[in-house]
VOBA-1610 file (N, C-alpha, C; in pm, whole numbers, padded with zeros to 5 digits, always signed):
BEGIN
Unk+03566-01758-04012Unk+03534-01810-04145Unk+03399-01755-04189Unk+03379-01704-04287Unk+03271-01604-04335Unk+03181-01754-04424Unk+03075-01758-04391Unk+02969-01790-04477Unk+02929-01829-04588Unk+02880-01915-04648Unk+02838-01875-04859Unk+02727-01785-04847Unk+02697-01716-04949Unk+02556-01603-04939Unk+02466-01704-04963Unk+02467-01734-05021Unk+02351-01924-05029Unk+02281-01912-04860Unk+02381-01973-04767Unk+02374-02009-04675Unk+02313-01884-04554Unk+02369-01797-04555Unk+02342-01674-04515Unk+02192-01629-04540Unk+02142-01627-04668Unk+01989-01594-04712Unk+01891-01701-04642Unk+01935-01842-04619Unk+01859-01951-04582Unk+01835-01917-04409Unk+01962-01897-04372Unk+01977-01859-04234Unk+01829-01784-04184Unk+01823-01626-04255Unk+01786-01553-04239Unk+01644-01551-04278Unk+01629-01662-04347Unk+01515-01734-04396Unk+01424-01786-04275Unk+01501-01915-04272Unk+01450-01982-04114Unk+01449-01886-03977Unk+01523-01804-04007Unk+01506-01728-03869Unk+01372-01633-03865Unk+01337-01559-03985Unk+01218-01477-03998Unk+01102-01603-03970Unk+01119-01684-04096Unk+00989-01810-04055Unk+00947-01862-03925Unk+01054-01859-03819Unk+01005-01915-03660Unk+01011-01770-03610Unk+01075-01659-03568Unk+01022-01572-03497Unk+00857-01569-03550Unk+00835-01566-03646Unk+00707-01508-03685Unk+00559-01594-03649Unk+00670-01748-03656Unk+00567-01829-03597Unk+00553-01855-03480Unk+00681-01783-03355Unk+00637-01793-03259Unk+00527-01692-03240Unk+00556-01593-03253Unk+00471-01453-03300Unk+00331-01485-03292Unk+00280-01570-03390Unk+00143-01650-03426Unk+00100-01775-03338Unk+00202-01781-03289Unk+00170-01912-03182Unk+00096-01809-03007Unk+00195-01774-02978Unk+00129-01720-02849Unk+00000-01593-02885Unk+00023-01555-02991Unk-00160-01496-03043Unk-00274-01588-03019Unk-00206-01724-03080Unk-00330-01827-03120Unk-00338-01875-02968Unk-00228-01850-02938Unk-00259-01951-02707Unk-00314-01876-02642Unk-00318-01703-02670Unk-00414-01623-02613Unk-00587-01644-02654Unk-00551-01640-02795Unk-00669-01640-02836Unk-00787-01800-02771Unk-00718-01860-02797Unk-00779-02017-02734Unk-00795-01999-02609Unk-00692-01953-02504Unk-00743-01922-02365Unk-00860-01815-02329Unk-00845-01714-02441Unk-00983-01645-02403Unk-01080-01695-02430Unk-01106-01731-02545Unk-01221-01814-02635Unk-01258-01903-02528Unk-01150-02006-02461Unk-01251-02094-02390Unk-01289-02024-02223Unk-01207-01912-02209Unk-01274-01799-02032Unk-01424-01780-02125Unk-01432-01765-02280Unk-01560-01738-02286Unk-01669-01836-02274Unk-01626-01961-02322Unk-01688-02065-02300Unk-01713-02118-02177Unk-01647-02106-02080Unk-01711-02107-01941Unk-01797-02012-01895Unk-01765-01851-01919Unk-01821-01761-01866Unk-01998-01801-01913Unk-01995-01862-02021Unk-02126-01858-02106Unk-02182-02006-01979Unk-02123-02089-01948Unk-02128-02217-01894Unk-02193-02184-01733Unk-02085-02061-01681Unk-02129-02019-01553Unk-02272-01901-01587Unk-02260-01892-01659Unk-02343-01716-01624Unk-02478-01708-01729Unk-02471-01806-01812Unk-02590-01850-01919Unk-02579-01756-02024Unk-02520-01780-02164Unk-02467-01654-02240Unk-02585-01588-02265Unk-02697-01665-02331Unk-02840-01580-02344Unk-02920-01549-02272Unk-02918-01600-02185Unk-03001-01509-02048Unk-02932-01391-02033Unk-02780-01378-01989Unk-02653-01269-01960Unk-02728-01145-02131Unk-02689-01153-02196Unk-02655-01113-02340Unk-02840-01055-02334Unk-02919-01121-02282Unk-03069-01022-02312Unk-03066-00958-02208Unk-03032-00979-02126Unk-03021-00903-01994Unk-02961-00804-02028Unk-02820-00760-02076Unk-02794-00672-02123Unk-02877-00593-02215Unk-02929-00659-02307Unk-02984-00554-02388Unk-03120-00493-02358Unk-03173-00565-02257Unk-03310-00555-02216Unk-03300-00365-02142Unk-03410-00332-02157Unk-03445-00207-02120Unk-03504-00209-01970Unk-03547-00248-01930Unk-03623-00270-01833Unk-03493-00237-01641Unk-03481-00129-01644Unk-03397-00126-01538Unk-03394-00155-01406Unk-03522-00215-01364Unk-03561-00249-01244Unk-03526-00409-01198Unk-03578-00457-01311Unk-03524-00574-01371Unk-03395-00603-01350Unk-03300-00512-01422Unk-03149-00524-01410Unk-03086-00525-01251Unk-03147-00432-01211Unk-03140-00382-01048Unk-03135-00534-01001Unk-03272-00597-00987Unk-03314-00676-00909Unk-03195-00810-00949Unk-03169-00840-01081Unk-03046-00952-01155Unk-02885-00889-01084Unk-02901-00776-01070Unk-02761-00702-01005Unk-02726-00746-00909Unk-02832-00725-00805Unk-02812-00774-00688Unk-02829-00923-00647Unk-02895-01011-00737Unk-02892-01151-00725Unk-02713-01177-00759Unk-02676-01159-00887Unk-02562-01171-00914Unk-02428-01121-00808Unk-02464-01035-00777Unk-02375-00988-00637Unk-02342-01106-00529Unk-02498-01126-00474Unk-02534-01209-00381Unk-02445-01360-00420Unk-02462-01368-00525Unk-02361-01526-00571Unk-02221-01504-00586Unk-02196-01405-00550Unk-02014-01348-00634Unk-01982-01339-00722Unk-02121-01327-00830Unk-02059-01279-00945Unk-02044-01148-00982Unk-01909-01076-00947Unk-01910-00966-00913Unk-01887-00883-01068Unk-01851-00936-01140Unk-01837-00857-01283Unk-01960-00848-01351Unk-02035-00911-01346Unk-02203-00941-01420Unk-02275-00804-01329Unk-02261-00823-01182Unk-02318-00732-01079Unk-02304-00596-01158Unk-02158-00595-01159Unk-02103-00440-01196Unk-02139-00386-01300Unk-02108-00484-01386Unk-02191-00404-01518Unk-02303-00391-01550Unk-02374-00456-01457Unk-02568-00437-01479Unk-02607-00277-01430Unk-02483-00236-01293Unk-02504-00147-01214Unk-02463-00027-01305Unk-02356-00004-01348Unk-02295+00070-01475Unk-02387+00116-01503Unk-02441+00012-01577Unk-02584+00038-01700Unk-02670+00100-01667Unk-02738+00102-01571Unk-02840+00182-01521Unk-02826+00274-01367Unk-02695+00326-01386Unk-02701+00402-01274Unk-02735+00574-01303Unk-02708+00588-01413Unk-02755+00687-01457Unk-02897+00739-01502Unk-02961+00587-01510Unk-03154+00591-01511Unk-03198+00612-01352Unk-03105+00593-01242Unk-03176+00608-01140Unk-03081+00720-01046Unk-02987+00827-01116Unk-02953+00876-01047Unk-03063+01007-01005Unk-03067+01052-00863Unk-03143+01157-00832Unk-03270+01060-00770Unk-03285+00946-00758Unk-03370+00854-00712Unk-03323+00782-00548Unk-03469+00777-00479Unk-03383+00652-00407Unk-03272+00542-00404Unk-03335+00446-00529Unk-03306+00396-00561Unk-03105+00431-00581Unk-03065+00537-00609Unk-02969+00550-00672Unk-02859+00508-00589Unk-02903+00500-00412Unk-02819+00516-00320Unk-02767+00347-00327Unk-02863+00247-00342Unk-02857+00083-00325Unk-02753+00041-00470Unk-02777+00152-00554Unk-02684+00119-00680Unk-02558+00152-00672Unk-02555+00255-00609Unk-02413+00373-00559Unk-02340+00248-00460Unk-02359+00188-00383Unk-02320+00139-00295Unk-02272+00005-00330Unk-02390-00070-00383Unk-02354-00220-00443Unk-02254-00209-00576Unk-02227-00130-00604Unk-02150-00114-00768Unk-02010-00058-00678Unk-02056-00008-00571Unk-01850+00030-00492Unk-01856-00134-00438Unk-01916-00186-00400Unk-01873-00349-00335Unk-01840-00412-00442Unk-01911-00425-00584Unk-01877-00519-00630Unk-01716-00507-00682Unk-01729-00332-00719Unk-01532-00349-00738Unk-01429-00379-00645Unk-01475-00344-00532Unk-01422-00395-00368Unk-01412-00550-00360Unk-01491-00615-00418Unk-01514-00776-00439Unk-01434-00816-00480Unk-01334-00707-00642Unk-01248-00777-00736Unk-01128-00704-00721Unk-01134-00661-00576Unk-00987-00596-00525Unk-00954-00506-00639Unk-01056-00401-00660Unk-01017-00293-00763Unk-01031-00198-00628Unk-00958-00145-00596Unk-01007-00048-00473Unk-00967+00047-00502Unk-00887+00086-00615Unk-00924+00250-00653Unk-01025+00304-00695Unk-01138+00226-00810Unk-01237+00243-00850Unk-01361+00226-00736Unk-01335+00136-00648Unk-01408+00110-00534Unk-01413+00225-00449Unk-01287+00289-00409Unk-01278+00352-00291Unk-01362+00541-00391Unk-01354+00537-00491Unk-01431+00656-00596Unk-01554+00651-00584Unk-01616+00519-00621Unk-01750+00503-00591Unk-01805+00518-00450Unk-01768+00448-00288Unk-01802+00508-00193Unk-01741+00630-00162Unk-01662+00704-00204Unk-01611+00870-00190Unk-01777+00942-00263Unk-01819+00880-00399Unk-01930+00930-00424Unk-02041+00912-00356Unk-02119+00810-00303Unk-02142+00770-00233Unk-02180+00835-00118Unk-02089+00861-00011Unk-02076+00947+00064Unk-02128+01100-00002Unk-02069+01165-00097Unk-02079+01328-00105Unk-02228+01280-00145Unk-02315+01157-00217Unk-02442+01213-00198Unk-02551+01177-00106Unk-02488+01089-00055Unk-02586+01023+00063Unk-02479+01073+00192Unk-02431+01155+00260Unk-02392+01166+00387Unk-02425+01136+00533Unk-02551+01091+00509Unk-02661+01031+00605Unk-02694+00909+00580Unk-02686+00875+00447Unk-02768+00778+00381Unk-02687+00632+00495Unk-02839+00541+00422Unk-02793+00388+00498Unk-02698+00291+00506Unk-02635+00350+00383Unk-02434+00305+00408Unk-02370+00367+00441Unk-02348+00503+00467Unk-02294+00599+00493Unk-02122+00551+00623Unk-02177+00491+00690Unk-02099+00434+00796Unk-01955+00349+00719Unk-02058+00215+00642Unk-02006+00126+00635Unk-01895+00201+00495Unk-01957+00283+00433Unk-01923+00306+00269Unk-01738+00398+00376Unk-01764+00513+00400Unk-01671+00556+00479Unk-01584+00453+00540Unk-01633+00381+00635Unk-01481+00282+00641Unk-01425+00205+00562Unk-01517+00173+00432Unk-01456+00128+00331Unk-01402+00235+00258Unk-01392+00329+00269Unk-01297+00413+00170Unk-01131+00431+00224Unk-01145+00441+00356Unk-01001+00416+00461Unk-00976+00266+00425Unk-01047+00129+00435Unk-01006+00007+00386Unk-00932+00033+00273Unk-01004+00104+00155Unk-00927+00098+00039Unk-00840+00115+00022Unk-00773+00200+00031Unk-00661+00316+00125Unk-00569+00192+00136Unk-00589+00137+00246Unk-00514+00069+00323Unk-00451-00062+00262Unk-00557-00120+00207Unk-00505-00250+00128Unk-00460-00231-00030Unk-00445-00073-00067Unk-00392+00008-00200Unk-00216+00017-00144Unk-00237+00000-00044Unk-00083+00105+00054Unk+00007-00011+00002Unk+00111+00067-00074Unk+00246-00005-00082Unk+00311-00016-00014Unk+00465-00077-00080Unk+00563-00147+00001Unk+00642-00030+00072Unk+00707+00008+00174Unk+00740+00106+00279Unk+00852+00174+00155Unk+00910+00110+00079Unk+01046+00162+00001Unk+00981+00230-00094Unk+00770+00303-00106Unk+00785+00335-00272Unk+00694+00439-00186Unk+00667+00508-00270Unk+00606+00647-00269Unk+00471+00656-00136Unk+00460+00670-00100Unk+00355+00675+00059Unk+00230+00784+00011Unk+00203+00841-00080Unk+00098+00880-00093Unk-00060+00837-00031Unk-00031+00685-00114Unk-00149+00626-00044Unk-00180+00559+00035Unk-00040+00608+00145Unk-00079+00553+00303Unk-00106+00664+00405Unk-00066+00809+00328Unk-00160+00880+00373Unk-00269+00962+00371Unk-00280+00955+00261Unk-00481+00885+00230Unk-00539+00845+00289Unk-00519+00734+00347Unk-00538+00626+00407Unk-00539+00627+00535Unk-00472+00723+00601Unk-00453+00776+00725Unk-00543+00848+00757Unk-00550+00961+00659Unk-00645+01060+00667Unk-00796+01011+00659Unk-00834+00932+00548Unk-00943+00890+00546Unk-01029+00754+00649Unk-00924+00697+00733Unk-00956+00627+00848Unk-00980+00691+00951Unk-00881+00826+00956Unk-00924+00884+01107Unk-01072+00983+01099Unk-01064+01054+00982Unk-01223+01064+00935Unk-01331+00994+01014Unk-01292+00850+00910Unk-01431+00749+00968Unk-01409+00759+01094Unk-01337+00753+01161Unk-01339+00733+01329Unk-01375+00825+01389Unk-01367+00955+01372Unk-01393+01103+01436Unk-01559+01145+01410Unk-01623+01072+01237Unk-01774+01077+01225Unk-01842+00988+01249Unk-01765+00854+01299Unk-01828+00747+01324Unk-01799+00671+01498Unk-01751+00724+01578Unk-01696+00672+01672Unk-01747+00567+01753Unk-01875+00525+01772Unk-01950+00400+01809Unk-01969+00289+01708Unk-01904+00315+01551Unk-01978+00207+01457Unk-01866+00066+01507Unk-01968-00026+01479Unk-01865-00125+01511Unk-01769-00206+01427Unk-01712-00110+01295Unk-01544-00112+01238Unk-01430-00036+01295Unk-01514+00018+01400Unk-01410+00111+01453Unk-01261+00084+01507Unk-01235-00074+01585Unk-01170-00111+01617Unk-01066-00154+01510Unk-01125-00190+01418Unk-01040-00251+01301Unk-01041-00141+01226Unk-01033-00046+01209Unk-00982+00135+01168Unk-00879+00117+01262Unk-00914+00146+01373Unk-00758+00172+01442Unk-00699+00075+01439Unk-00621-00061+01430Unk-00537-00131+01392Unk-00496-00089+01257Unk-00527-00099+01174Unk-00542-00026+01054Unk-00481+00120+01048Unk-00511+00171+01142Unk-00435+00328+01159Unk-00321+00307+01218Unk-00312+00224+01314Unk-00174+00187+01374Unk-00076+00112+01247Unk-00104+00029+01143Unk-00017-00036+01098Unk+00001+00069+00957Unk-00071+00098+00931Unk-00017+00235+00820Unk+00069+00348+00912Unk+00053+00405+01015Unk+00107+00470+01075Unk+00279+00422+01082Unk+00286+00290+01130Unk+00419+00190+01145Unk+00490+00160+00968Unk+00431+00157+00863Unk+00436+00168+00784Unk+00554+00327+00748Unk+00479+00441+00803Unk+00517+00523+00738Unk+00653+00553+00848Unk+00671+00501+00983Unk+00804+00519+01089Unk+00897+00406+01048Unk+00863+00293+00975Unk+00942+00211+00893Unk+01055+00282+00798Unk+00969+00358+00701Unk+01001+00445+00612Unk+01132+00521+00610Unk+01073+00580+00760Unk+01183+00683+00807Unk+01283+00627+00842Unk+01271+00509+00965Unk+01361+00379+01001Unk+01487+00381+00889Unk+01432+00326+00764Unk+01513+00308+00663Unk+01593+00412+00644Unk+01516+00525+00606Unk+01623+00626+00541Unk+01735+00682+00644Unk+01662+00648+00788Unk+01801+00676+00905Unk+01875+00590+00903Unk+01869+00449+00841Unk+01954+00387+00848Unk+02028+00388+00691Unk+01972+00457+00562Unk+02064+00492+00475Unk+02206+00605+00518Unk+02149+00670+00621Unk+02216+00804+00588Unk+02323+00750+00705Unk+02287+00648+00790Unk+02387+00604+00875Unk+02493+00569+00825Unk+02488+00435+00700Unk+02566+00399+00596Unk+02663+00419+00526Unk+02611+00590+00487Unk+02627+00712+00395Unk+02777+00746+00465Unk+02782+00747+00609Unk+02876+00756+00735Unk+02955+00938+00633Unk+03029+00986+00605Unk+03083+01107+00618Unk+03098+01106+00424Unk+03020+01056+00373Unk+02998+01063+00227Unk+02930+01178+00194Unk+03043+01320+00141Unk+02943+01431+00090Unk+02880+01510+00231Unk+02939+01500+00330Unk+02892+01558+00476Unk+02870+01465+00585Unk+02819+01503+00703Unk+02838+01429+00782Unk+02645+01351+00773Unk+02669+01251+00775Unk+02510+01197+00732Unk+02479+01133+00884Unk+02563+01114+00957Unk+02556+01079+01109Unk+02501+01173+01172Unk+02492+01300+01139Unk+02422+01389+01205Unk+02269+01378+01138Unk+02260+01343+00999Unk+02130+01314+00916Unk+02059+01208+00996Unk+02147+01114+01024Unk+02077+01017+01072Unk+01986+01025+01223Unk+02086+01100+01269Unk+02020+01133+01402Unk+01877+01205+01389Unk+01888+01337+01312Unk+01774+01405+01288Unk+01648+01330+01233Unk+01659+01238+01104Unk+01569+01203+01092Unk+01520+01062+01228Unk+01602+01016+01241Unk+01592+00912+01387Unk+01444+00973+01503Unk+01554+01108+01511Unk+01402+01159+01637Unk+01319+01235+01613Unk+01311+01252+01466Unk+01186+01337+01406Unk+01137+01204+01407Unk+01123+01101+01345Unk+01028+00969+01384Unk+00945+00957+01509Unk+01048+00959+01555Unk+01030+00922+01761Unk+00893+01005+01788Unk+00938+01163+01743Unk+00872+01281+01747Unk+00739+01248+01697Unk+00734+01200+01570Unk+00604+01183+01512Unk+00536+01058+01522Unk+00600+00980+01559Unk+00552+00822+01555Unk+00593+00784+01730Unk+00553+00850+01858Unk+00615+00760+02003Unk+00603+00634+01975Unk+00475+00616+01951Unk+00454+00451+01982Unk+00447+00345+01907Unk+00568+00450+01774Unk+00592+00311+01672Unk+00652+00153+01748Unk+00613+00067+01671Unk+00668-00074+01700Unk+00839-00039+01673Unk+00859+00069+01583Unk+00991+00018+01561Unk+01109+00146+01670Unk+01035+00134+01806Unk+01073+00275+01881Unk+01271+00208+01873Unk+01243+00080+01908Unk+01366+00078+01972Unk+01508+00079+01859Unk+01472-00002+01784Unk+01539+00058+01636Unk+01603+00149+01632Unk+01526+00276+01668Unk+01540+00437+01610Unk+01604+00455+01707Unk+01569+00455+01867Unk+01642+00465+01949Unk+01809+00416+01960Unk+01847+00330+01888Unk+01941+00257+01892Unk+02040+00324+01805Unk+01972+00328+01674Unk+02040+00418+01562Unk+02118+00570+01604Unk+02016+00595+01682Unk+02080+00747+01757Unk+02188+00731+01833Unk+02189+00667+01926Unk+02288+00599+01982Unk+02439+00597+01885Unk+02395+00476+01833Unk+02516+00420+01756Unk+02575+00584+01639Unk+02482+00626+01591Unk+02527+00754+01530Unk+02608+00850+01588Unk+02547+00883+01712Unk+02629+00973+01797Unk+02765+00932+01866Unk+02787+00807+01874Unk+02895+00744+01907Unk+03020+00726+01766Unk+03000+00712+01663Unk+03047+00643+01510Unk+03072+00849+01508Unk+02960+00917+01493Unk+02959+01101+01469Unk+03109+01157+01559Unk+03122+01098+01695Unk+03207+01109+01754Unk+03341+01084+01757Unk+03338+00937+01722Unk+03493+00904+01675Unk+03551+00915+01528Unk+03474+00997+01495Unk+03509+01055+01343Unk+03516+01227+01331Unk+03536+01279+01467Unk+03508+01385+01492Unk+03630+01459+01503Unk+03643+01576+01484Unk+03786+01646+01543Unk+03793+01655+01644Unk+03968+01699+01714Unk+03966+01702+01834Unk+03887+01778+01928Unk+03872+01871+01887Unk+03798+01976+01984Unk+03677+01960+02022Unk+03596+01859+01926Unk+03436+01843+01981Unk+03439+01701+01995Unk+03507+01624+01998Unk+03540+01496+02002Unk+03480+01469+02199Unk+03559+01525+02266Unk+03496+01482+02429Unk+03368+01532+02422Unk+03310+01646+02407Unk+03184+01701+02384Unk+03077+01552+02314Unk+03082+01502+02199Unk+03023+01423+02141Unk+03032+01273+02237Unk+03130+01278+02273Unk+03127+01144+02347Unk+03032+01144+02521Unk+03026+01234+02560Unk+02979+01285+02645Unk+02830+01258+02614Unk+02780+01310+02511Unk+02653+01323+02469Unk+02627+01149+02423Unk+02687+01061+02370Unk+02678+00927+02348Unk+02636+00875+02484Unk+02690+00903+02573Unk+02688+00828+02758Unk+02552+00911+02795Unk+02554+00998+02775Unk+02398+01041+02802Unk+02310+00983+02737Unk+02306+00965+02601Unk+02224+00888+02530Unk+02224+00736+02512Unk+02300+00703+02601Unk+02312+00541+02618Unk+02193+00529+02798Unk+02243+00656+02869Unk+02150+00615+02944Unk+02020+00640+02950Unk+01988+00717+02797Unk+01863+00730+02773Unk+01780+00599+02730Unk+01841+00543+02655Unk+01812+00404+02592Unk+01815+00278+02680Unk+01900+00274+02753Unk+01899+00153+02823Unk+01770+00188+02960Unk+01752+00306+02983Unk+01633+00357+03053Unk+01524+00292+03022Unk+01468+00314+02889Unk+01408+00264+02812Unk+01400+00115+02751Unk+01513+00078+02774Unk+01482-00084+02690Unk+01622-00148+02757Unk+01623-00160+02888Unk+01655-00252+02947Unk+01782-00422+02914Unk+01630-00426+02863Unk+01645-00609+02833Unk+01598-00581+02657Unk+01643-00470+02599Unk+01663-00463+02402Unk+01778-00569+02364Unk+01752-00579+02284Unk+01824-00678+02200Unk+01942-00620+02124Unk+01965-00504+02182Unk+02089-00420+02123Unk+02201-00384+02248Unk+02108-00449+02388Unk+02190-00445+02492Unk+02331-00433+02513Unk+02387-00553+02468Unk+02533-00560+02457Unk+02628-00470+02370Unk+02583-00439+02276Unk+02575-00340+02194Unk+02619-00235+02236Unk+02539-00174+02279Unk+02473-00039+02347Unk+02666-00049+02477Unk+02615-00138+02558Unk+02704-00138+02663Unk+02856-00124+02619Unk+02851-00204+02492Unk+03023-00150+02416Unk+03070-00021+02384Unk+02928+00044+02356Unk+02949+00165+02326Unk+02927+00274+02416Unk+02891+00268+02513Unk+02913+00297+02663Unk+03075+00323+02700Unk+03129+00192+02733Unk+03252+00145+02746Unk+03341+00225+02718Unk+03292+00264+02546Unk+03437+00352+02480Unk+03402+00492+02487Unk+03303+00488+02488Unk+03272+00611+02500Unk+03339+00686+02599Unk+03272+00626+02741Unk+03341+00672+02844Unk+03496+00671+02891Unk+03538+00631+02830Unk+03726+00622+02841Unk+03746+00761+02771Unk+03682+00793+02657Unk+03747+00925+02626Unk+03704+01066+02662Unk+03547+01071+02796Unk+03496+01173+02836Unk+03578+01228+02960Unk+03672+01141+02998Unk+03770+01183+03145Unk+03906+01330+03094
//
């Protein structure tokens, strides 16, 4: 049943009038929520003390309010005092205490790309200098707590790799060293995760578009290869296994005993190895059949 145009224009009426006022409503709920972050910020941080401070010239001054503000956690007031005058004291002593406290304070607000830039600078101009240690393992920290989820792009876990074993190779007595290498170990496990996965996509994949059981294997002990002492050894180990067994009974006749052969070898590679694994029974089924068809 079609409409009156009467009715239709009104429709279209009320409908423009509330989109538009929702429109104006969550403007005005932003706007009120900032307005009053400003009204605290002014509450915590003193708007006219903050606000001459800014405009004040006096950079030593700022320095000295920088680092008070730091010292309390107020890490955005810190930062931007440091901003402001890092360029009046670059080529100065001074420049190194600014260089350093202006990478913490973004480190403070879990900005650690901008953080981990500032001690990268840091470093290229103080290489000796009196953070030098600490600024370097914070650039591998950054790294590390930047590092995504194992399923997305790994760039910056090996960054992160690279720039931890750094600190450890120029720093080998500092005492972050220990917590670098945990840190190197769990980005490392991170990136044999990775692989984990995609051996277990291509396992999946089973004879989709080629044989991916043979994929799986390869990438399986290129892991092994690059990662021995991943946490996830036994996993990978297992996967190979089960691949070469599944590769086998999907195999033609002629390489079919050949492949099964190689499963019983590689079952007693694994159970060599992991005993009492949690894939035990597993493993032993596939033993079982295996061996019935190597006679």
């Amino acid at each position: 049943m079609n409409l009156p145009k009467q009715k239709i224009v009104l429709l279209n009426y009320f409908s423009n009038f509330f989109r538009t006022f929702a429109a104006n409503f969550v403007y005005m709920k932003k706007s009120i929520i900032y307005l009053a972050l400003c009204a605290m910020s002014c509450g915590f941080w003193g708007c006219g003390e903050y606000t001459k401070l800014l405009k004040s010239t006096d950079s030593e001054l700022k320095f000295n309010k920088a680092i008070e503000y730091f010292n309390k956690r107020k890490f955005i007031q810190s930062q931007t005092l440091l901003n402001d005058i890092k360029s009046y004291y670059k080529g100065t002593e001074r420049s190194q205490e600014v260089l350093y406290y202006l990478a913490q304070s973004y480190y403070c607000q879990k900005d650690y790309l901008t953080a981990s830039q500032y001690f990268e600078t840091y470093m290229r101009t103080y290489p000796r200098g009196t953070y030098a240690a600490e600024a370097k393992f914070l650039i591998g920290k950054c790294y590390f707590l930047d590092s995504p989820d194992a399923r997305l792009d790994q760039s910056t876990t090996n960054q992160g790799i690279n720039a931890i074993q750094d600190y450890i190779d120029m720093f080998p007595e500092d005492e972050h060293v220990p917590e670098a290498v945990k840190m190197l170990d769990e980005l490392n496990d991170k990136l044999a995760y990775k692989q984990l996965l995609n051996a277990k996509l291509y396992y999946n994949l089973g004879n989709y578009l080629g044989n991916n059981y043979l994929s799986a294997i390869i990438e399986a002990q290129n892991t092994l290869k690059n990662f021995p002492s991943t946490k996830y050894r036994e996993e990978l180990s297992f996967i190979i296994l089960q691949a070469k067994y599944t590769q086998a009974t999907n195999s033609i006749e002629e390489k079919r005993k050949e492949r099964y052969q190689d499963t019983v070898d590689e079952y007693y590679s694994f159970i060599n190895e992991f005993p009492e694994g949690k894939n035990r029974s597993v493993a032993d089924k596939i033993f079982q059949e295996a061996s019935k068809n190597t006679k």
